[in-house]
N, C-alpha and C positions, 0 to 999 in steps of 0.2 A: 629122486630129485635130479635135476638137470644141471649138468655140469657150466662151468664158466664158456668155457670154449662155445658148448651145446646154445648159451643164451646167445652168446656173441655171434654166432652162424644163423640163428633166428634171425636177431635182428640187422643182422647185413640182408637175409634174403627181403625184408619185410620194406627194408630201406629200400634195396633196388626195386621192387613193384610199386611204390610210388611212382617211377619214374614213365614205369612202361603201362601201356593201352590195358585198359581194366578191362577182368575178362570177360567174355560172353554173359550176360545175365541169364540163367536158369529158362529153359522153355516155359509161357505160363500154362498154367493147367487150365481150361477152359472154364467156367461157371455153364453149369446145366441153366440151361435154358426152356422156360415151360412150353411147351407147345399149344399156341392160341386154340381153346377150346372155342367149338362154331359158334355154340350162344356167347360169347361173351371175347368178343374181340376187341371193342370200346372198350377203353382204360380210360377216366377223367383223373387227372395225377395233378396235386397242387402241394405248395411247402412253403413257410413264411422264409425269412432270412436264414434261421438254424436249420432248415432239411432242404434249403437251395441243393448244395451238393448233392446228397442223396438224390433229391429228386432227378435230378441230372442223368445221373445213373442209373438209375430205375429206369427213366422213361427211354434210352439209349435201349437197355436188354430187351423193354418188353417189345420196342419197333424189331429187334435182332429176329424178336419170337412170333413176328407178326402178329403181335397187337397194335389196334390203328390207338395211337396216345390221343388225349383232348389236355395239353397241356393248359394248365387256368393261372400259371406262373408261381411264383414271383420269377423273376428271369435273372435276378440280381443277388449277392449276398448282404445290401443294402438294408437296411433294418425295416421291415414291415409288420405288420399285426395281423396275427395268422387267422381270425374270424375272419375275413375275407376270403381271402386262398380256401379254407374249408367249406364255407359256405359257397362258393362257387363250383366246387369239384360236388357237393351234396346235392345241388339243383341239377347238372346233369344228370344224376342218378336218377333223383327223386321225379324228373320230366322226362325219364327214356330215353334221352339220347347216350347214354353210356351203362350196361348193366353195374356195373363195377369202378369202384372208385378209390385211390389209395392219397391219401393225408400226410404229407411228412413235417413235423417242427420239434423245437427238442425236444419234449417228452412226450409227445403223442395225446396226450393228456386233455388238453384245452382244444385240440381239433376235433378230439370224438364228442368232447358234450356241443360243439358249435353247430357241426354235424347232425348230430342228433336231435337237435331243435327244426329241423325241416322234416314236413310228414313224408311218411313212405322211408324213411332213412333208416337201416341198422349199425350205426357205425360201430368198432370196433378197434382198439387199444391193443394190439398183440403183438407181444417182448418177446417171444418162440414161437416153435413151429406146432405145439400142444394147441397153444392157445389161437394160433392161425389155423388149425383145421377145426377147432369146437366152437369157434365164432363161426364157422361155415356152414358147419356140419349141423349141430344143435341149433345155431340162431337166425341161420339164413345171413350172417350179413353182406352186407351190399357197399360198405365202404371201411378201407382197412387205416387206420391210425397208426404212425413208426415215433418213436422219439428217437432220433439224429443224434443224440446225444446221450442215449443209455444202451444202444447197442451200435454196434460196427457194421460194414457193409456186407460182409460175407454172409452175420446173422439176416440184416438186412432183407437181401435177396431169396434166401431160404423161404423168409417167412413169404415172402411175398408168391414166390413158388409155389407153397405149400396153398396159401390161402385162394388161389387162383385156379388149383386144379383140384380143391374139393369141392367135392359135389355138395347140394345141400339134401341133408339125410330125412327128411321128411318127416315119415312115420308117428311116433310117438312127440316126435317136434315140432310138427305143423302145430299140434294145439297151442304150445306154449307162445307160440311167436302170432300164432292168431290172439291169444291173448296182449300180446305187445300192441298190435293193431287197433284192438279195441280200444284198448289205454288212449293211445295215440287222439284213435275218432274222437273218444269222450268229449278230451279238452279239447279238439275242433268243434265241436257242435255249440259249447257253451261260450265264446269267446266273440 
């Protein structure tokens, strides 16, 4: 236990560094950065009011990583209704001008099924880096979904990493996701 004297010497030191130049802040440690794979340079990046920020940030790293961004907004922290923003970052997908497209609003939640209402679209909802390479790897997806509000940046970025530099695994999974396809046609033919 810490003597009287001992607190009193503490808090004198603690008093005088109030007064003086706060020290250097810590070097930061860089965030890996994905390196833009050839087929997939296009990023379509959109986020309602709650993944403003994120998105922000995302699209900052993935220009750092030379990816060409197709920002669809929102530009504001202003309150907007994210079937827009999702829907817009889906149609670049779904029309080829971007292979790849990432969703940001709180829970990621209401952008994948918005998403996912436009044909040719596989969106994807992924809270880790598991579930960001088995939506690539096994489902082919083509558009990734974040909730801005059930994980942090650090996860963020990971996931986004992750989901960007896996390959999609083909083999025993092309069937499955050709069956998503068909699904898909069904209800276009009948409509």
């Amino acid at each position: 236990m810490a003597t009287e004297q001992e607190i009193r010497e503490l808090v004198a030191r603690v008093v005088d560094g109030l007064g003086a130049a706060p020290p250097p802040a810590p070097a930061e440690v860089a965030d890996p950065v994905p390196t833009a794979p050839p087929t997939a340079v296009d990023v379509a990046i959109g986020a309602d009011h709650g993944g403003f920020a994120l998105k922000e940030r995302i699209g900052f790293k993935l220009k750092q990583a030379g990816f060409t961004v197709h920002d669809c907004g929102t530009n504001t922290a202003e309150s907007v209704d994210y079937p827009d923003y999702a829907h817009a970052v889906a149609r670049l997908v779904a029309d080829g001008t971007c292979p790849a497209g990432i969703v940001v609003d709180g829970a990621g939640i209401g952008s994948a099924m918005v998403a996912n209402k436009v044909p040719g679209v596989r969106a994807s909802l992924c809270y880790d880096v598991s579930s960001a390479r088995n939506s690539r790897e096994h489902n082919h997806a083509n558009v990734l979904t974040l909730g801005a509000g059930l994980i942090g940046d650090a996860l963020a970025w990971q996931i986004v990493e992750t989901w960007l530099a896996t390959p999609w695994g083909e083999g025993r999974h092309a069937r499955r996701v050709d069956k998503i396809t068909d699904i898909e046609r069904s209800y276009r033919s009948t409509s």
